[in-house]
C-alpha positions in Angstrom: 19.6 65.6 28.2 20.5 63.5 31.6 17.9 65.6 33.0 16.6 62.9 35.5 20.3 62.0 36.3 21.0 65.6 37.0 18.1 65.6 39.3 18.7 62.4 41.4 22.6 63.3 41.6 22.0 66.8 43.2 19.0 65.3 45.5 22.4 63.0 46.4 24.2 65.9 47.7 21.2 67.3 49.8 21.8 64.3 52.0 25.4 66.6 52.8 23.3 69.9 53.7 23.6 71.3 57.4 26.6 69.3 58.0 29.6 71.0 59.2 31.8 68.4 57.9 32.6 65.1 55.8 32.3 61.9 57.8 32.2 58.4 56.9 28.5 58.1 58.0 27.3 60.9 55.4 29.7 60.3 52.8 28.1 56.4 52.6 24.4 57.7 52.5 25.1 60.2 49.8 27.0 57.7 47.8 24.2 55.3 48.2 22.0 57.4 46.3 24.4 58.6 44.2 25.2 55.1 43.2 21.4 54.5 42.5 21.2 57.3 40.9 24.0 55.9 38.5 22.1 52.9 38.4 19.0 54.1 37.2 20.5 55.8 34.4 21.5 52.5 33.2 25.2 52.7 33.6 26.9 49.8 34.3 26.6 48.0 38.0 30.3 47.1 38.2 31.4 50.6 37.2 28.9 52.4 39.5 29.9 50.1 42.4 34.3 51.5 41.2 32.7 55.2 40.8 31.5 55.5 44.2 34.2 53.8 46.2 36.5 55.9 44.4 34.5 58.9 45.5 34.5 57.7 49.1 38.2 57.1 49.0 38.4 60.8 47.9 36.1 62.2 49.9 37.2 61.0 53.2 40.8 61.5 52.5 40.1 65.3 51.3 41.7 68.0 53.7 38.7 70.3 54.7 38.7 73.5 53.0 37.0 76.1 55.6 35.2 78.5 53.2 33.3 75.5 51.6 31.1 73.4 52.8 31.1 69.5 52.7 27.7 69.2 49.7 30.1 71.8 47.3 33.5 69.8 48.7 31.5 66.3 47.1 30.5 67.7 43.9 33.5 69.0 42.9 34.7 65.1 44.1 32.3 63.3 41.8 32.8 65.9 38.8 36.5 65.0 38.5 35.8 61.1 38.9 33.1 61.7 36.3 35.1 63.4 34.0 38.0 60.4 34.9 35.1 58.0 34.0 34.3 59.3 30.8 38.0 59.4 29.3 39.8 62.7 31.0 40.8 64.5 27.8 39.5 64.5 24.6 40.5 62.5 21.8 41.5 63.9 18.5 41.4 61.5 15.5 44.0 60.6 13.0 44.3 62.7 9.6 48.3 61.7 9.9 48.3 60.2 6.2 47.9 61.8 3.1 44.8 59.9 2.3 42.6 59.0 5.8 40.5 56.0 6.0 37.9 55.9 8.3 35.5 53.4 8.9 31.7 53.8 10.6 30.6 50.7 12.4 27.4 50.0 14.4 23.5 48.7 14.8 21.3 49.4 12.0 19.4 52.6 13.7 22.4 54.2 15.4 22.6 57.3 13.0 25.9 56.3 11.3 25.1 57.4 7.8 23.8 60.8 8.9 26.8 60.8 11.1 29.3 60.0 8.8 28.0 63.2 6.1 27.9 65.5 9.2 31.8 64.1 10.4 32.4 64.8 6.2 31.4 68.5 6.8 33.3 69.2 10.3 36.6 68.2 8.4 35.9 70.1 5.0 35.6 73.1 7.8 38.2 72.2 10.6 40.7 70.3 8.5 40.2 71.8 5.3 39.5 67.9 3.8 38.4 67.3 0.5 35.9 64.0 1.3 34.7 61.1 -0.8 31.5 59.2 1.4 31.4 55.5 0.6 27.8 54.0 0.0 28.9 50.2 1.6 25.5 48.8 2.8 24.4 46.6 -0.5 21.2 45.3 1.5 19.5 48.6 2.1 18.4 50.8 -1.4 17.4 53.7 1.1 21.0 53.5 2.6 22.4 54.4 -0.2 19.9 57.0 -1.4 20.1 58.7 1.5 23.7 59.0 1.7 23.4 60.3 -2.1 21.0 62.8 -0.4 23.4 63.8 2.3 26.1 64.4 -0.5 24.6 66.6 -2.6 23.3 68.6 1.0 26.6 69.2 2.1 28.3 69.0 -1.8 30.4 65.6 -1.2 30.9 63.2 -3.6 29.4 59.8 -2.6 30.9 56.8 -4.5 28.7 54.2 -4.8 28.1 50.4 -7.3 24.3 49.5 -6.7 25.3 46.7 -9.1 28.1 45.4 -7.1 26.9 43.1 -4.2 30.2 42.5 -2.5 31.0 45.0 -0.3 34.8 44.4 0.3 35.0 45.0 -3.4 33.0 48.4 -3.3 35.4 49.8 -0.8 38.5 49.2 -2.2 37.6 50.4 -4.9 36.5 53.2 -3.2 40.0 53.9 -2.4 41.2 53.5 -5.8 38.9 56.4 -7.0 39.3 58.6 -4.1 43.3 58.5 -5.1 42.5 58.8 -8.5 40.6 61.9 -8.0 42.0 63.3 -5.3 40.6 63.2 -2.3 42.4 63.1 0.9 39.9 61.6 2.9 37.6 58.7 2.5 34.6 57.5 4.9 33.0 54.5 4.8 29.7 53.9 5.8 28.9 49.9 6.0 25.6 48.0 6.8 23.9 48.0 10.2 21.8 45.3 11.3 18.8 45.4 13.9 21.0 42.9 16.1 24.6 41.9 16.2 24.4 38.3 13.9 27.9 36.6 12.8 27.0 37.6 9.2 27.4 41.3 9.9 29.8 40.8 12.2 32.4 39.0 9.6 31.4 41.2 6.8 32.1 44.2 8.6 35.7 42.4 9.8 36.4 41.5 6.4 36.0 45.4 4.8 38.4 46.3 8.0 41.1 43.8 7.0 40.9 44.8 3.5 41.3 48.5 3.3 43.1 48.8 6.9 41.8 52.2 8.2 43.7 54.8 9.8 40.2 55.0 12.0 37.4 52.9 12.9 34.3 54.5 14.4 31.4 53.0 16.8 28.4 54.8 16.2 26.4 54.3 18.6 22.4 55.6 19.9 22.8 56.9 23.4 19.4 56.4 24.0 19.6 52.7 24.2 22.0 53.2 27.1 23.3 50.2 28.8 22.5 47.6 25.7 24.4 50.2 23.8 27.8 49.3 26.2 26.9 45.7 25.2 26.7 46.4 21.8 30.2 48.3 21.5 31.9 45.6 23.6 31.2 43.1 20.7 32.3 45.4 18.1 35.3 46.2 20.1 36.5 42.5 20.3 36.0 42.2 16.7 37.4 45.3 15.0 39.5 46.8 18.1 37.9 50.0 17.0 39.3 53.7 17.4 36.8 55.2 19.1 33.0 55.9 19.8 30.4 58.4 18.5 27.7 59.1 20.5 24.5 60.3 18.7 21.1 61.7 19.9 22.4 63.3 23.0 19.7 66.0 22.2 17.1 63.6 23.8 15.8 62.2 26.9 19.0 60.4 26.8 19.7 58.5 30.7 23.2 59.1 30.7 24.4 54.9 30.8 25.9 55.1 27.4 28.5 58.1 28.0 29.4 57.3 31.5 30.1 53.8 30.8 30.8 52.8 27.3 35.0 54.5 28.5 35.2 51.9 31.2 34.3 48.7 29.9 35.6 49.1 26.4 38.6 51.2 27.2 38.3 53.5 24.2 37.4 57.1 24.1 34.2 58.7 23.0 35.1 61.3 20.3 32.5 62.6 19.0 28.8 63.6 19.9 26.1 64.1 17.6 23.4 66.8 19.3 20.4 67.4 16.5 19.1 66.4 13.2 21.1 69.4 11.2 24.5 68.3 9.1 26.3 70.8 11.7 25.0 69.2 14.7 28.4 67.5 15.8 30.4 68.2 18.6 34.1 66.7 20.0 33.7 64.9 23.1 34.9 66.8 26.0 34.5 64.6 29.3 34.8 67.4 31.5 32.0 69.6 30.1 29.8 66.6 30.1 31.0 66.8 33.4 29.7 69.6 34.6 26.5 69.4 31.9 25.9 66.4 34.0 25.6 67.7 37.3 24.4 71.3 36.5 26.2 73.1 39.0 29.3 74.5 37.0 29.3 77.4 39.3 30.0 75.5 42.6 33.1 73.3 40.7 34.7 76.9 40.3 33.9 78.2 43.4 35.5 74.6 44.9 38.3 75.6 42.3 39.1 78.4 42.9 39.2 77.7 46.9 41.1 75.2 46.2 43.9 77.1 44.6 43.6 79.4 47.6 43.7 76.5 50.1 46.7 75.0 48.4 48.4 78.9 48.2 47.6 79.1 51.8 49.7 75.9 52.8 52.6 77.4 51.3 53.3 80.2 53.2 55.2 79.6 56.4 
């Protein structure tokens, strides 16, 4: 994953090599391909025009550190604004009450009833959850088959009412059984569509002011990069949602989704889904996308670690 991105970004820092030092002069060439490196991973224009002047503001205000030099001094730079750009810490997500509701939300497509059995499974086995998976797209037979199918894979109840049309209805009632039969945690999996249309969008608005959930999830494909940003933005001014799930980062993904979904809808990316099996889910960490991202994990230590010796250094009188 972000394979090209990786590419064009340390080509970006080449620009830096056999210079002694940072100057204006090769701090705005490398940022010029750094920003169309950005660009062609479909991230966003306005938040790869921010990224790089932040970068420059950085770089040319950065006390030179004499055992490094400028190429390793940048990518440690752009690996802490990329980390900043993609949320800074990782977000944990709310199992405060004694019965959670959460809510999955997105396109028809985006994974969200595969992820929604694999998020059942990572809190059976992190949180010690006992799960009840809520069948709420009435338009698709194979919806609700196949969360029936993820069920019995990962032994979770699914509550579903193929005979029921209204899907408000289905997931309160939901709630009624899961407190009946206690479970502590309920997820709801609602309809996708292929495009955002009003009917979807005020269905989906509907279930959310009905039930209230403690979380609502956007899942969304990061393969479909910046259309995906577009997509969540929508969502977001409709449902104000929680947070986002990222899904397929195992493929040739370009990288817009993850390093600009943070910025323009302000909400953090939680989870990641990385491959096809029910245990393929990791929590979104920013600053190991980070470093995934540009490849070079061993130079951001080496820069950290002379760093802390640089900043030791100015200490001692």
């Amino acid at each position: 994953m972000f394979n090209n991105l990786t590419d064009k970004l340390n080509s970006a820092f080449q620009v830096l090599k056999g210079h002694g030092k940072i100057t204006e002069i090769n701090v705005a060439e490398t940022l010029k391909e750094v920003r169309r490196a950005l660009l062609e991973a479909d991230v966003n224009y306005k938040t790869a025009k921010e990224f790089t002047a932040n970068v420059k503001q950085k770089a040319l205000g950065q006390d030179v550190l004499t055992n490094l030099n400028p190429g390793q001094l940048m990518i440690k730079i752009v690996k802490d604004e990329l980390t900043s750009l993609m949320g800074g810490d990782s977000a944990g997500i709310n199992l405060s009450n004694t019965l959670t509701i959460i809510l999955m939300s997105g396109l028809q497509g985006s994974g969200k009833t595969t992820f929604s059995g694999k998020l059942s499974k990572y809190l059976i086995k992190k949180k010690s959850k006992n799960p009840l998976l809520v069948a709420c797209d009435v338009y698709r037979p194979a919806a609700i088959e196949q969360l029936k199918v993820i069920g019995e894979q990962i032994n979770v109840e699914v509550y579903s009412d193929e005979e029921e049309k209204n899907p408000v209805k289905i997931a309160k009632d939901s709630i009624k059984f899961a407190k009946k039969n206690g479970k502590n945690l309920v997820i709801i999996d609602t309809a996708g569509r292929l495009a955002i249309d009003e009917k979807m969008m005020n269905e989906i608005k509907q279930i959310h002011q009905a039930i209230t959930p403690n979380e609502t999830l956007f899942v969304v494909d990061s393969m479909t990069g910046q259309d995906a940003v577009n997509t969540a933005k929508t969502f977001n001014d409709i449902l104000n949602f929680d947070g986002v799930i990222l899904t397929k980062l195992d493929g040739d993904t370009r990288g817009g989704a993850a390093l600009s979904i943070k910025s323009v809808v302000n909400k953090p990316i939680k989870f990641i889904g990385t491959g096809e099996k029910m245990d393929a889910i990791d929590v979104f960490h920013p600053e190991r996308m980070a470093d995934r991202i540009l490849g070079m994990g061993d130079v951001v230590s080496l820069v950290e670690k002379a760093q802390d010796l640089y900043d030791e250094n100015k200490l001692v009188f």
